[in-house]
TORPA-4810 file (N, C-alpha, C, O; in nm, 3 decimals):
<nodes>
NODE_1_0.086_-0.117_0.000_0.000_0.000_0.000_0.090_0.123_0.000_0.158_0.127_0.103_X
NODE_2_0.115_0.238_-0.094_0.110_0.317_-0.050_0.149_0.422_0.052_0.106_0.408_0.167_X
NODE_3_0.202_0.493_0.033_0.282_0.574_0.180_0.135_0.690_0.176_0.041_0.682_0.254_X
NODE_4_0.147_0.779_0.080_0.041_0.875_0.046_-0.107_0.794_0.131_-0.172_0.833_0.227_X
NODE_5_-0.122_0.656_0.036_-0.273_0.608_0.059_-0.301_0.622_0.173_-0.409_0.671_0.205_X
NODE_6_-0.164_0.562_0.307_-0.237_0.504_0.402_-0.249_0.677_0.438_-0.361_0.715_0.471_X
NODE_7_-0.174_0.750_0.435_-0.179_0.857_0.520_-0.293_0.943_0.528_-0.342_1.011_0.619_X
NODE_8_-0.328_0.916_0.385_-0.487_0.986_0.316_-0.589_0.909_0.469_-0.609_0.968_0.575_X
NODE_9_-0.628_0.799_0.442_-0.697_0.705_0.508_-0.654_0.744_0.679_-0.733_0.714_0.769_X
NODE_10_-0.564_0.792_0.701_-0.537_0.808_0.871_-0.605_0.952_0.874_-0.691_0.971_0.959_X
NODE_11_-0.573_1.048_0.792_-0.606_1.173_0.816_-0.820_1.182_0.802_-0.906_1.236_0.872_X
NODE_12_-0.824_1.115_0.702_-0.968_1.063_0.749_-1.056_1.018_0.848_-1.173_1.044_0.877_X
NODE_13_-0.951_0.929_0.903_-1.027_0.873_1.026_-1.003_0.960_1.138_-1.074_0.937_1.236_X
NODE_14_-0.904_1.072_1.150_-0.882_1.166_1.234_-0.958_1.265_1.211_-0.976_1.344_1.304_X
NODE_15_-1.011_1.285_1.108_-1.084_1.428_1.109_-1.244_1.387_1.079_-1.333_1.468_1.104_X
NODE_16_-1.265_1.283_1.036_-1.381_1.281_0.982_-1.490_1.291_1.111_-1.606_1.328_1.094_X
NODE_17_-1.427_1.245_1.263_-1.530_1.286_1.408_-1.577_1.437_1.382_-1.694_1.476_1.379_X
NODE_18_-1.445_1.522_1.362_-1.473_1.681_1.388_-1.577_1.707_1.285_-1.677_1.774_1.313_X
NODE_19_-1.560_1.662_1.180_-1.648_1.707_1.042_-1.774_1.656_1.078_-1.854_1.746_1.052_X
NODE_20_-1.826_1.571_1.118_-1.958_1.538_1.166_-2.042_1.615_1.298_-2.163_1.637_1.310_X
NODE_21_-1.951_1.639_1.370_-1.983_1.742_1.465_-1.980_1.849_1.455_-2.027_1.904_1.555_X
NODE_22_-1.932_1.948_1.347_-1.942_2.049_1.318_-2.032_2.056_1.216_-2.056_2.172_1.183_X
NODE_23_-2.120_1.929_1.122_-2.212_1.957_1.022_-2.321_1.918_1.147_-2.429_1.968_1.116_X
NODE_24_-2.328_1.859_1.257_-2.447_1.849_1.359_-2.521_1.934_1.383_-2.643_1.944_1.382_X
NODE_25_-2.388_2.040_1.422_-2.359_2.188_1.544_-2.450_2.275_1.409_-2.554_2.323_1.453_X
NODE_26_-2.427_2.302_1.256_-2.516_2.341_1.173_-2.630_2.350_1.167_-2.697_2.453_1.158_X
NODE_27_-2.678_2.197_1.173_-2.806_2.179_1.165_-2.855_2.226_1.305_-2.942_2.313_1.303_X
NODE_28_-2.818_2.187_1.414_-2.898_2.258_1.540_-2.901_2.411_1.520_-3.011_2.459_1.548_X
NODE_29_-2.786_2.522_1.468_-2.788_2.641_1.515_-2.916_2.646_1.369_-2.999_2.736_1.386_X
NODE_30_-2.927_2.596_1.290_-3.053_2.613_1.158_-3.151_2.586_1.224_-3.234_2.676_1.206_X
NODE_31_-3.191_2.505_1.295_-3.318_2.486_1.336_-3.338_2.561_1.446_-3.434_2.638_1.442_X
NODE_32_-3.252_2.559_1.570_-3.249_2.706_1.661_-3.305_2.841_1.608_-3.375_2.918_1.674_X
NODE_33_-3.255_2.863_1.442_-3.238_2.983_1.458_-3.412_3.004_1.404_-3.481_3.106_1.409_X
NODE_34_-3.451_2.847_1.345_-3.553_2.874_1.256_-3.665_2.855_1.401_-3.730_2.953_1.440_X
NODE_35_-3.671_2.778_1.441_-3.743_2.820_1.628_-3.765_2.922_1.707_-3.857_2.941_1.787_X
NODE_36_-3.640_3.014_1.670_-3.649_3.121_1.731_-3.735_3.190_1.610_-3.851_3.208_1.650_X
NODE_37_-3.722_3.222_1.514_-3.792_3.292_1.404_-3.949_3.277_1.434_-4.026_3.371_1.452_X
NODE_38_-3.989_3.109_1.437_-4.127_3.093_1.449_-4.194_3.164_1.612_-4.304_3.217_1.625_X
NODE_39_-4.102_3.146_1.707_-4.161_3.238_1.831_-4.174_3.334_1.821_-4.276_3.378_1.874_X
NODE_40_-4.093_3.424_1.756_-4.056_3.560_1.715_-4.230_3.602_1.641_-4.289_3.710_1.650_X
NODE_41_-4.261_3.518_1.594_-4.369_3.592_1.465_-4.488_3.548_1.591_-4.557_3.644_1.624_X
NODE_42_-4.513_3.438_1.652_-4.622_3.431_1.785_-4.623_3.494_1.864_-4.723_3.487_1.934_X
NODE_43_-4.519_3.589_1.903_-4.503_3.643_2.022_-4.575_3.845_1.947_-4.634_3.933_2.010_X
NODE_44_-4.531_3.841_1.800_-4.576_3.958_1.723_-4.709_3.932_1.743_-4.762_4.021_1.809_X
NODE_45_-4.812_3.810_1.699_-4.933_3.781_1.688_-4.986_3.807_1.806_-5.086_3.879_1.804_X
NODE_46_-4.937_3.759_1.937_-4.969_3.792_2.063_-4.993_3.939_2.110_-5.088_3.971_2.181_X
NODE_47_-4.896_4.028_2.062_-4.872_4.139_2.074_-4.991_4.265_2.002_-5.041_4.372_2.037_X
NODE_48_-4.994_4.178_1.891_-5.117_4.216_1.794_-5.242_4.244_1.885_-5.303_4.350_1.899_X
NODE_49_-5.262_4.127_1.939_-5.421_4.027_1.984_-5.440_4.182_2.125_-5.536_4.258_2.124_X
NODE_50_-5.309_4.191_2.239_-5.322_4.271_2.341_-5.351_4.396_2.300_-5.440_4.464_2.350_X
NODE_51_-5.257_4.439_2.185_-5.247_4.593_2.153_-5.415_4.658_2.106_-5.469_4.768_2.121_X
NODE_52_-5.452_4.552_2.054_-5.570_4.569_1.969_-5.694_4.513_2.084_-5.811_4.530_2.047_X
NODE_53_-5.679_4.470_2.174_-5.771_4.453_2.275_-5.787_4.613_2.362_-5.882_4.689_2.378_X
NODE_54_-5.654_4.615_2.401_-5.647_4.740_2.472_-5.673_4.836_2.419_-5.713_4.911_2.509_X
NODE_55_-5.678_4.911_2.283_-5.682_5.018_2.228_-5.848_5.002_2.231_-5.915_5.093_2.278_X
NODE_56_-5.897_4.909_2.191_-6.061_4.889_2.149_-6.136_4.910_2.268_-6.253_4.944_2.250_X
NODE_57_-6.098_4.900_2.379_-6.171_4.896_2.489_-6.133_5.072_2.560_-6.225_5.126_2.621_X
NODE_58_-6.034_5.127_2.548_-5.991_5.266_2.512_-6.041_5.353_2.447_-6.070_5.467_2.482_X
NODE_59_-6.057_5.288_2.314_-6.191_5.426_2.258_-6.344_5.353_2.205_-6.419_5.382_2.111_X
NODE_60_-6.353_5.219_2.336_-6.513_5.207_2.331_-6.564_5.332_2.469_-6.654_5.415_2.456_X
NODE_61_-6.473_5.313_2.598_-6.483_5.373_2.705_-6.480_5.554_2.628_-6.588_5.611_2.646_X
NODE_62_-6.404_5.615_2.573_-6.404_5.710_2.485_-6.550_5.751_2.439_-6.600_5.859_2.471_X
NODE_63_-6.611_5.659_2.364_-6.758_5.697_2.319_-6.867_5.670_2.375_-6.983_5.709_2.354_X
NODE_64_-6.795_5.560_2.493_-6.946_5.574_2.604_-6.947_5.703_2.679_-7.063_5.739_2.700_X
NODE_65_-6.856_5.783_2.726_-6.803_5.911_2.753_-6.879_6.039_2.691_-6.946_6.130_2.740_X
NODE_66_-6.829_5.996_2.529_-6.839_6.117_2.453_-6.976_6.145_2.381_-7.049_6.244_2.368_X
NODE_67_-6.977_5.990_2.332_-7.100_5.993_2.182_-7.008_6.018_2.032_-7.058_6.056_1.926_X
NODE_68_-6.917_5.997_2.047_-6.876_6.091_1.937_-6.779_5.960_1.845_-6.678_5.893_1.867_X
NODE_69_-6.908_5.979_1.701_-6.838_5.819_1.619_-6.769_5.846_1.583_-6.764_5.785_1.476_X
NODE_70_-6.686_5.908_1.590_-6.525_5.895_1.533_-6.433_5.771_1.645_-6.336_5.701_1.615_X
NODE_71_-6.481_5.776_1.729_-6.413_5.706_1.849_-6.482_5.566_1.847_-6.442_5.458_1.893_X
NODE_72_-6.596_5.598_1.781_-6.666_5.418_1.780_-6.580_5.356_1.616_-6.558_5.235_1.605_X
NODE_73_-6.547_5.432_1.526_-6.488_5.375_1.445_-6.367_5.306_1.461_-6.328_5.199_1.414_X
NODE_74_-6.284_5.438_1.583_-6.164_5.346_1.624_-6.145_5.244_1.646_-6.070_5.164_1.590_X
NODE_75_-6.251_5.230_1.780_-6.311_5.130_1.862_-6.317_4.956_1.713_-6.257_4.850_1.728_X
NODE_76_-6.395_4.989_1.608_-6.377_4.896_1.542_-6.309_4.845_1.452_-6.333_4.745_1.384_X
NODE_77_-6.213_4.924_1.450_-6.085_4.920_1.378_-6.005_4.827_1.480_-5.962_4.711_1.476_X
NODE_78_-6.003_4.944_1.585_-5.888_4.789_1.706_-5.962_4.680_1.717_-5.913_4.568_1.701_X
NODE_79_-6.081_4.697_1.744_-6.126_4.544_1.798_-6.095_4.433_1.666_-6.091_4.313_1.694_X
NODE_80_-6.080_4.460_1.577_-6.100_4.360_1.453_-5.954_4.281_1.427_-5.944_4.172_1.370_X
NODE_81_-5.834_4.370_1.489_-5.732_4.237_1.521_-5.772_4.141_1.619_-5.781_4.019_1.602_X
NODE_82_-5.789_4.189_1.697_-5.874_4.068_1.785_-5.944_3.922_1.752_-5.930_3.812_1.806_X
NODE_83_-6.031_3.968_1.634_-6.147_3.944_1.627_-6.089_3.833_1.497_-6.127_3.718_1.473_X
NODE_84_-6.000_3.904_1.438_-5.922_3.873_1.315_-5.838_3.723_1.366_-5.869_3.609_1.330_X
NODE_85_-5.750_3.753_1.438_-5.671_3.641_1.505_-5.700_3.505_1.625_-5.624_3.411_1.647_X
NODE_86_-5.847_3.535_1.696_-5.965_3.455_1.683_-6.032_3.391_1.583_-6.058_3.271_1.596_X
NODE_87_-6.067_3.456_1.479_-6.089_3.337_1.362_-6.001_3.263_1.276_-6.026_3.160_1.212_X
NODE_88_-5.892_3.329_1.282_-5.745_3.208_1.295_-5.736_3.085_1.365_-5.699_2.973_1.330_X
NODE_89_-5.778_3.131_1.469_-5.767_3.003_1.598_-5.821_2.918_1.541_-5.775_2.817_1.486_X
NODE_90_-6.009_2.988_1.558_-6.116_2.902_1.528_-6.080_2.801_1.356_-6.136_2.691_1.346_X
NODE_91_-5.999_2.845_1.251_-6.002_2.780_1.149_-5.870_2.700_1.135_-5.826_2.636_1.039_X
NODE_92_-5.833_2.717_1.232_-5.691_2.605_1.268_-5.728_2.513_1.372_-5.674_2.403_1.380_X
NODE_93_-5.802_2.547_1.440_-5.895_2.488_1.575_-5.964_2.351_1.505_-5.998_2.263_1.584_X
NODE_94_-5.990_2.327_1.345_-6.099_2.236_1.334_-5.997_2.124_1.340_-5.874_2.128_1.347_X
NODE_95_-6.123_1.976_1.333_-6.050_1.852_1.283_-6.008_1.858_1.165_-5.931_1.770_1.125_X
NODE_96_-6.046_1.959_1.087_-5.975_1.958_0.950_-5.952_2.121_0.923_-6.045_2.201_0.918_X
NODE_97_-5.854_2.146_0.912_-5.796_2.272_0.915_-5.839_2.357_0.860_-5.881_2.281_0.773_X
NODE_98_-5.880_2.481_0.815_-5.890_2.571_0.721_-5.748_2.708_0.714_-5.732_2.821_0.760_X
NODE_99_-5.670_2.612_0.627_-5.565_2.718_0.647_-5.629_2.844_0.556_-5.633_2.950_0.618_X
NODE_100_-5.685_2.847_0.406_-5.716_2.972_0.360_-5.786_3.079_0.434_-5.763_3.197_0.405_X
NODE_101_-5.858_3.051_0.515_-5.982_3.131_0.602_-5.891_3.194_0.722_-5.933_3.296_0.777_X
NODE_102_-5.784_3.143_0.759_-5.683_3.153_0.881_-5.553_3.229_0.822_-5.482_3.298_0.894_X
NODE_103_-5.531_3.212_0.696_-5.441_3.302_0.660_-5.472_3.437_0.662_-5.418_3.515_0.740_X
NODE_104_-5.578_3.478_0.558_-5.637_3.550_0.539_-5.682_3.619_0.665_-5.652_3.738_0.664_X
NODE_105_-5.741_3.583_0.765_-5.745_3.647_0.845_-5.587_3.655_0.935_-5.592_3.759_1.000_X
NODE_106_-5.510_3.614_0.950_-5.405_3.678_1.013_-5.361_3.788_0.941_-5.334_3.897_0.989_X
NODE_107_-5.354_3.749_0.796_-5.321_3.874_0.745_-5.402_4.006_0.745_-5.356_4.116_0.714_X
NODE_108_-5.524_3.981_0.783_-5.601_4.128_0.806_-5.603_4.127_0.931_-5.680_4.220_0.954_X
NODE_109_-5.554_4.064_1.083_-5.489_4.130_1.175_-5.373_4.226_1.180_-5.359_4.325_1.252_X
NODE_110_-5.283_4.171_1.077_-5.128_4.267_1.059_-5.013_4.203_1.094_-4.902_4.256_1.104_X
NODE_111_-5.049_4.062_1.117_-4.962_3.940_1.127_-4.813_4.006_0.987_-4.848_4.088_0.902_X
NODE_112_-4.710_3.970_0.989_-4.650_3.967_0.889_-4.634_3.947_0.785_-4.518_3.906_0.778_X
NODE_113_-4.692_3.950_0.656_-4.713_3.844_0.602_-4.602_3.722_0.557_-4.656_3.630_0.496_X
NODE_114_-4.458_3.710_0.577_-4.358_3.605_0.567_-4.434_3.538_0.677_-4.439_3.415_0.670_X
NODE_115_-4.502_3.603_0.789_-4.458_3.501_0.924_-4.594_3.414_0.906_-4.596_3.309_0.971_X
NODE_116_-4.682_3.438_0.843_-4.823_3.373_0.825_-4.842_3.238_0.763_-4.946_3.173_0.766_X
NODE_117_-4.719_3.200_0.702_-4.716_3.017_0.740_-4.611_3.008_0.792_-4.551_2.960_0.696_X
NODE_118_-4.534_3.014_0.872_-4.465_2.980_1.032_-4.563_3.000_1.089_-4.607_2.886_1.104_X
NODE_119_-4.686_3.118_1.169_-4.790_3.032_1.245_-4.850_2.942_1.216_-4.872_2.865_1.309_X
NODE_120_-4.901_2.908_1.090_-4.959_2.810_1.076_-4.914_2.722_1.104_-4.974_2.652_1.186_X
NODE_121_-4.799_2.681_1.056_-4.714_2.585_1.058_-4.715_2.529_1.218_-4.761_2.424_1.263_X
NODE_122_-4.646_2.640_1.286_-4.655_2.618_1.458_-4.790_2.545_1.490_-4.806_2.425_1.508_X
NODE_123_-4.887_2.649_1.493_-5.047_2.623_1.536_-5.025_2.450_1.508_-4.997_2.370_1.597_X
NODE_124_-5.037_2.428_1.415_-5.097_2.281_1.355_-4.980_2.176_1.419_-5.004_2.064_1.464_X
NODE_125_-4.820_2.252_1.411_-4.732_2.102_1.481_-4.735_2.093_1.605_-4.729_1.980_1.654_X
NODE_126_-4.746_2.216_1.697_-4.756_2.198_1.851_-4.866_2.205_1.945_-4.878_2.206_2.068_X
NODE_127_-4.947_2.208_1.836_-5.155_2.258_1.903_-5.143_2.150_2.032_-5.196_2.182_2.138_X
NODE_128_-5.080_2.036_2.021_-5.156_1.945_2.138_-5.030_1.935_2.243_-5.040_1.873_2.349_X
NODE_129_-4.934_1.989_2.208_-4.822_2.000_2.322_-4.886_2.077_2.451_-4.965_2.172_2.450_X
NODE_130_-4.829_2.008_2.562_-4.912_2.054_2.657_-4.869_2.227_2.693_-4.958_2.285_2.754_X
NODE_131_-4.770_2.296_2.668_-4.723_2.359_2.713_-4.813_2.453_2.586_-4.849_2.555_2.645_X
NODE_132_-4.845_2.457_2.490_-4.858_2.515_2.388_-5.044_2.514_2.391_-5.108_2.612_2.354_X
NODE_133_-5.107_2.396_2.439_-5.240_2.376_2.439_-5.326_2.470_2.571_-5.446_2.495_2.585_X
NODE_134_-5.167_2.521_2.684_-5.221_2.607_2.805_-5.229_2.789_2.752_-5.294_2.882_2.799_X
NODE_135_-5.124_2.782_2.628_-5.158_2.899_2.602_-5.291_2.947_2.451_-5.352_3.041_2.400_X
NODE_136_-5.271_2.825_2.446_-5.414_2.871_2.358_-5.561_2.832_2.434_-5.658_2.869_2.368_X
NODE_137_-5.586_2.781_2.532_-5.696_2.797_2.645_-5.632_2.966_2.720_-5.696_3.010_2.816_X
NODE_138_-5.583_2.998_2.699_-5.595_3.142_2.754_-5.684_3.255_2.669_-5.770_3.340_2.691_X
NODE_139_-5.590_3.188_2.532_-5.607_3.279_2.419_-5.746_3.207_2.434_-5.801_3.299_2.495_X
NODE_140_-5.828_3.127_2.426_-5.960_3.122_2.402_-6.050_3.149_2.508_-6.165_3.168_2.471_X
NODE_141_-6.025_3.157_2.649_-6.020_3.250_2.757_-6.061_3.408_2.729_-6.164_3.474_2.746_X
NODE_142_-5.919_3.438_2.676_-5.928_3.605_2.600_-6.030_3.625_2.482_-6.093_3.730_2.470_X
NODE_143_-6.042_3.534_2.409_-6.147_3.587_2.330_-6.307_3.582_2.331_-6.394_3.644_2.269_X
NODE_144_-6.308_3.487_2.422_-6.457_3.526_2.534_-6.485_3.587_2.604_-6.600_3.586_2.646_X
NODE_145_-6.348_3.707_2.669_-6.395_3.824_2.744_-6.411_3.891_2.614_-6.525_3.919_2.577_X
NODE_146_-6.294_3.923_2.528_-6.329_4.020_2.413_-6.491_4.051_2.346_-6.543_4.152_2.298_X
NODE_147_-6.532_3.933_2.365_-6.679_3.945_2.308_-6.777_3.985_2.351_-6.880_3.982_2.283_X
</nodes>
């Protein structure tokens, strides 16, 4: 055999551990980073759902006050992210999904639109994780006071 061959073949078996652990270490920081991305856009949706709760109830109190429909228009302008990202739930909520009806409405909450299949995506892979099923009994919690 070879002086070159074997040496080829030693330097292989010496490096080829590191090379597998550093294409591992890849794939985790890719999927990390893509995990973090998908929280990133739920935690916007979340943010949506409060901002638009709070503002609606701000200038409903406003026109019970005033009378004055400029403030009831507000009033239904905020409430309709709300209202918007609730019928998301509800059309991801079925035994059989309605992603068109759920897009569409995230996107007329103000969802992102890149991030509007990463929720979906989320919604539908972690709906029954327990940790994930306590925050959407909140969220469906919240949208029975909203109403």
């Amino acid at each position: 055999m070879p002086a070159a061959s074997k040496t080829n073949r030693q330097l292989f078996k010496t490096t080829w551990p590191f090379v597998a652990v550093v294409a591992s270490l890849l794939a985790l920081v890719a999927t990390s980073l893509s995990i973090m991305s998908l929280v990133r856009a739920y935690i916007g949706g979340e943010s949506t759902w409060s901002k638009g709760q709070k503002d609606a109830v701000f200038y409903l109190i406003r026109y019970a006050q005033t009378g004055d429909a400029q403030a009831f228009a507000q009033y239904e302008s905020a409430i309709a992210f709300p209202l918007n990202l609730k019928r998301a739930r509800l059309a991801l909520d079925r035994p059989d999904p309605d992603d068109i009806t759920a897009r569409n409405a995230l996107l007329e909450s103000g969802v992102y639109p890149a991030d509007v299949g990463a929720v979906i995506w989320v919604f539908r892979t972690f709906r029954r994780a327990s940790y994930f099923e306590e925050a959407v009994a909140y969220w469906t919690r919240g949208d029975a006071l909203v109403e």
